[in-house]
N, C-alpha and C positions, 0 to 999 in steps of 0.2 A: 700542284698540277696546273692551277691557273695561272700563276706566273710563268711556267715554263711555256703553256699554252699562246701566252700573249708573249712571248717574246719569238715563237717560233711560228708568230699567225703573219708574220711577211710574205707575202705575195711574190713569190718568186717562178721567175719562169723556166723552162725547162731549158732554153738554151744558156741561159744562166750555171744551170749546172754542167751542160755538156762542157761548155766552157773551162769551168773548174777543172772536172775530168782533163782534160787534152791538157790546159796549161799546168797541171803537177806532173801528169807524165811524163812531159815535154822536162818540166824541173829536176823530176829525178833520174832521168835519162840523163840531163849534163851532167847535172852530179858525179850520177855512176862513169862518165866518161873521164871529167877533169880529176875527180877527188879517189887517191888511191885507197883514202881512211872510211871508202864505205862498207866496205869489208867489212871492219871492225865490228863499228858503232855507228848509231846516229849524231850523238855526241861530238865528233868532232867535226859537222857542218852545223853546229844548233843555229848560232847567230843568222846564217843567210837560211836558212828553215822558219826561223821565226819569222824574219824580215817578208818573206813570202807569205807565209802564211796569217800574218798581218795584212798582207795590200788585199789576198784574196779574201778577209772575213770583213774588214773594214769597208770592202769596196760593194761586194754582194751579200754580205749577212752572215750568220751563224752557218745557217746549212750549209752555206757554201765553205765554211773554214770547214769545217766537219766531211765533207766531202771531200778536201783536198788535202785533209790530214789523213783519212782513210786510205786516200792513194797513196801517200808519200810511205805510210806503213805499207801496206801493202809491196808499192816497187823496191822498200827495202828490203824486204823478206823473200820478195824474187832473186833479188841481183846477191845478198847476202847471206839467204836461208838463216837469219837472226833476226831476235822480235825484243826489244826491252819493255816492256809492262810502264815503266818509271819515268822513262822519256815520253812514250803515248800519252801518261795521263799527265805529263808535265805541259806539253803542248795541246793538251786537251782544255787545259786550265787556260794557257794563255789565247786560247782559239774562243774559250767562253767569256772570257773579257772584251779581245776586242769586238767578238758579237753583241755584248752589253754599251760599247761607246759604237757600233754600228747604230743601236736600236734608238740611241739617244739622241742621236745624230739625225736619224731619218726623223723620227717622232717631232724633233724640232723643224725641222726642215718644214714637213706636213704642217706644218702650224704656221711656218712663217707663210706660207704659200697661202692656205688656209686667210691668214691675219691679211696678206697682202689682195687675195681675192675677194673678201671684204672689207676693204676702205677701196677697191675700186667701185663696189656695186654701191657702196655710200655715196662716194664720190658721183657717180653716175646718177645717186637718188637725188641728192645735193642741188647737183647744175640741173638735175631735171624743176625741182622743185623752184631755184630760184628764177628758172625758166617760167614755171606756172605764175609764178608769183609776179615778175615782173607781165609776163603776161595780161597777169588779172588783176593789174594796177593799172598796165594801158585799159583797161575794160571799165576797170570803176571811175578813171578820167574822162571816159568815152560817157559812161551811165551816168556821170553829174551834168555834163554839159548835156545831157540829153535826159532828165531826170523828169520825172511826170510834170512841174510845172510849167516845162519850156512847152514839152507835147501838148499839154492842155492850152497854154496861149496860140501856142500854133495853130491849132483845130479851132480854135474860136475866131482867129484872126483869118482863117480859110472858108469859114460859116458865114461871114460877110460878103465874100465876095457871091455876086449877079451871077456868073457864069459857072456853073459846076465842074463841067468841064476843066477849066481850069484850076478851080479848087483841089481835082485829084492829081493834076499833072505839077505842080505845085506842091502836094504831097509826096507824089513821085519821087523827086528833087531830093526833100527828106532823106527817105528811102535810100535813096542812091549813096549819100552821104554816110547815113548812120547806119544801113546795114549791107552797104556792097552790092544793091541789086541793080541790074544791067537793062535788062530788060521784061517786059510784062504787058500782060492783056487786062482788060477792065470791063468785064461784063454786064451792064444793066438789067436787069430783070423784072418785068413786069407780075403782077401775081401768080400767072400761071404759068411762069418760069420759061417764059419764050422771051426772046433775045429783043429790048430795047434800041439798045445802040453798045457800039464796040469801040473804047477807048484806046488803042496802044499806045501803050509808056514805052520812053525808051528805044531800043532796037528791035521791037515786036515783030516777029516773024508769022508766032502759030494762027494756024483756022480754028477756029470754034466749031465743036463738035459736041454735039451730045451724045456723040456714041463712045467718045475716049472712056476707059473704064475710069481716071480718077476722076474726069466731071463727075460720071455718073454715082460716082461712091458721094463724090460731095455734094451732090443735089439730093442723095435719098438718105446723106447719114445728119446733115447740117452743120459738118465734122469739117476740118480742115485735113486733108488729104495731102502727103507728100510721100518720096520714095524713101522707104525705108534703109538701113546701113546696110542690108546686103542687095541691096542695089544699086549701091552709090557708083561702082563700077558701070553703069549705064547713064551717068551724067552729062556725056560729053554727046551721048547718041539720043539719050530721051528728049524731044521738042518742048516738055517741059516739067520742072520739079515739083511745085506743087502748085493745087488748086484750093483758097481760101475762099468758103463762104463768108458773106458779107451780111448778116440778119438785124431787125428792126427790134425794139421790145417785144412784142409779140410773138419773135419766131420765126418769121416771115423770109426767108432767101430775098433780099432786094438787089442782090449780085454779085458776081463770083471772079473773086481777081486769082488770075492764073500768073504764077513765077516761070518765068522760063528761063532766065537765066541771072546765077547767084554767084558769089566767089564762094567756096567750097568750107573755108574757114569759118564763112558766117551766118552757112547753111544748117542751121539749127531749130530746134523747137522752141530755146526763148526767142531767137529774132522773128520766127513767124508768128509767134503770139501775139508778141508786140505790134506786126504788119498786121493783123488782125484786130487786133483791138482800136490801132489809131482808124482804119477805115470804117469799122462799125460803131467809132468814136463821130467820126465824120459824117458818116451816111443820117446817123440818128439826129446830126445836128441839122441839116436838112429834111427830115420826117418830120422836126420838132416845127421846123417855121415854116413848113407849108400847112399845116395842122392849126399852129397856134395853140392848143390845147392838151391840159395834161392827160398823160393815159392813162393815171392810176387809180388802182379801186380803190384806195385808202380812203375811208368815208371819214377817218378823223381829222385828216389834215386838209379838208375842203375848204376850211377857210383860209389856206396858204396860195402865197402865188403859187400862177402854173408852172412859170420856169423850175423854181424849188422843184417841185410836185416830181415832174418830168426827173428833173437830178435827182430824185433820191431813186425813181422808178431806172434809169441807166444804173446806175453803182450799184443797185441791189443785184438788177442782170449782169455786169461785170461781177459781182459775187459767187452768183450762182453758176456761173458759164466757166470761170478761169480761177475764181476764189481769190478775186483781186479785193482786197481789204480796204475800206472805207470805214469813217468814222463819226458819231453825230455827239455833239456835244447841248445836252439842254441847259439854261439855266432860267430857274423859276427865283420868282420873287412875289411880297407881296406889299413892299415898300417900293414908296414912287420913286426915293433919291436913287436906290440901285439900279431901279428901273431906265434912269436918267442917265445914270454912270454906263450902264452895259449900251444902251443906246447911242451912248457916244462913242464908246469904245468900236459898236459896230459900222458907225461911220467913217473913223479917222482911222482905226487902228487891223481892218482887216487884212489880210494875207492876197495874193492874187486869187488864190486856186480858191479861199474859203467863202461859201453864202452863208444866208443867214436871213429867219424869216420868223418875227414876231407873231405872237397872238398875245393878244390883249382883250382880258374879261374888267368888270367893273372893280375887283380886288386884285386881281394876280397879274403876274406879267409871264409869258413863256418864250423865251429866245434862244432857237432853234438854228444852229452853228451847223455846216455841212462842211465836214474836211474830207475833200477826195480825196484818194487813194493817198491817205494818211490810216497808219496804226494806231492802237489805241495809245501805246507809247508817245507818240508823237500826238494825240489829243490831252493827253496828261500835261505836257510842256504848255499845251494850249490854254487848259484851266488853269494852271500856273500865271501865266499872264494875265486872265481876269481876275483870279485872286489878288495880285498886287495892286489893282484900280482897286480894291476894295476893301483894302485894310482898316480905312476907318469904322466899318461896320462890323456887327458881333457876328460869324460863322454861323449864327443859327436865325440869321434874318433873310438868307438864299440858302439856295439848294444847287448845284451843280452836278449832274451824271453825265455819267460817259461811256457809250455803246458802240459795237460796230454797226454797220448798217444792215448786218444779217439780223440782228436783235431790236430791230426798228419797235417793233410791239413792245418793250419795255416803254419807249419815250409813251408811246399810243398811251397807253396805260397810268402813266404817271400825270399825262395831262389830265384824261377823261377821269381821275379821281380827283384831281384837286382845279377840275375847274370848276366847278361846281361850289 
């Protein structure tokens, strides 16, 4: 039953059969007009009967040979009042075969169609993917030549400059460059979040208002506020896409840079991260040197400079705020020659981005390595390199550990027991 069931589950439509109907009629009406030997029998038109009854099963299916065999009995037994039993089931036989090379037929067919409709969506997943890929290769060319070291020189070499002013529009520049931003506002903000002075970057159009709802989301949330994807449709009309606050270590709103206008490709949440971190990179480097002094409570590291101090207090905030990864590498000693060796090392052989900030007791030495926005992976290659300055000594004459800077309280910990 299930055989027969699947081979007679084709999906045939009804004009399909009417079809049938009309063209046997249609066949055995010529018949009965050209062929005097219908009288007889069926028998002597078999050949042009099968040959019929082949295009109609091979072309529409079992049912349809079955249907057009029922007629042809049929308008024989009108036109000749004779029925053979032996020719029906002979043609019945050959109506079920060629419905068996219909079924095989289709079935393949389905398949090829099937096969051929996917290696198209492959094909389409393919060029999409080498798409992405080529894509995300221009991006990681784009992210090397733009990789935390260059930003970090950047922002230090913009920390120098007298004029602030120009320090941001300079930044700006950046910006323009490495994420496609057009134009923009640059708001100052004094403690009680009233308006210092008003920068525009760029083709800066909009007024400052505190009454816009995204100011005001990002003065009360200290969130960086932009239009979301089902608004993206309001781009071209919104005055502007997002409002970045700008905060101090402390928390403090020191100002709020408003995007007004972006290329739509590079209107994302990693590029505004980034447009937020390099100005609250920047602003902080201006808190630091009008202050001079670090901010942090860390009562164990009081005997470090303040700069240090200040660095580890940012990266700890860049930790906590965006969960940007920093890494501190200690290494203790309580021989003078290693003492002498890492000392030198931190002279001649540091990185740009890496500081580094001794204490020294009457026994020990503690030399406290800061790798910005380095992983610990990438502190591990680092202790790798002082270990080969120090292969002439036995492994159990220093100590080397390696933390992020969320884990800061380990170094704490390790000193304040073996300084003593």
């Amino acid at each position: 039953m299930d055989f027969l069931k699947n081979r007679f589950k084709v999906k045939i439509s009804l004009s399909a059969v009417w079809e049938s109907i009309l063209i046997s009629l249609t066949f055995i009406s010529l018949i009965y007009f050209i062929s005097s030997d219908i009288e007889v029998r069926l028998d002597s038109f078999q050949d042009i009967a099968l040959l019929f009854l082949a295009l109609i099963t091979l072309y529409n299916g079992t049912l349809s040979g079955v249907v057009a065999l029922g007629v042809l009995t049929f308008g024989l037994y009108f036109f000749s009042f004779s029925f053979e039993i032996r020719t029906f089931l002979e043609y019945l036989v050959f109506v079920l075969l060629f419905g068996e090379f219909h079924f095989h037929f289709k079935r393949k067919q389905k398949e090829d169609k099937e096969e051929k409709k996917y290696l198209k969506e492959k094909f389409r997943e393919l060029s999409n993917a080498f798409f992405a890929l080529k894509v995300s290769h221009d991006q990681l060319e784009k992210g090397y030549l733009l990789k935390p070291v260059t930003l970090r020189s950047l922002i230090i070499d913009l920390s120098l400059k007298e004029n602030i002013e120009n320090a941001y529009i300079k930044l700006f520049e950046t910006f323009i460059e490495a994420f496609s931003l057009k134009s923009a506002l640059l708001c100052m903000l004094d403690k009680d979040q009233n308006v210092k002075s008003l920068i525009p970057l760029g083709d800066s159009i909009f007024k400052y208002q505190t009454s816009h709802p995204m100011i005001d989301q990002a003065l009360s949330r200290k969130k960086a506020v932009f239009l979301s994807q089902s608004e993206m449709t309001l781009m071209e009309k919104e005055p502007i896409l997002a409002v970045l606050p700008v905060l101090d270590l402390k928390e403090n709103i020191k100002a709020l840079f408003i995007i007004e206008r972006m290329d739509f490709l590079e209107f994302n949440m990693d590029n505004i991260l980034k447009i937020q971190i390099l100005l609250e990179y920047l602003t902080q480097e201006y808190s630091y040197a009008g202050t001079k002094a670090a901010l942090s409570e860390q009562k164990t590291f009081s005997r470090l400079d303040a700069r240090f101090v200040f660095e580890i207090d940012r990266l700890k905030s860049m930790y906590d705020r965006y969960a940007i990864v920093s890494a501190i590498v200690l290494v203790h000693t309580t021989n003078s020659a290693i003492s002498l060796i890492v000392d030198d090392f931190r002279q001649k052989k540091m990185r740009l981005l890496d500081m580094v900030n001794a204490i020294k007791t009457e026994r020990n030495s503690f030399f406290l390595f800061l790798l910005p926005l380095e992983r610990v992976s990438g502190a591990i290659s680092f202790k790798q390199r002082i270990e080969k300055e120090l292969t002439d000594f036995d492994a159990g004459e220093y100590k080397i550990i390696i933390t992020q800077i969320n884990e800061i309280e380990k170094i704490q910990h390790w000193i304040k027991e073996h300084e003593a």
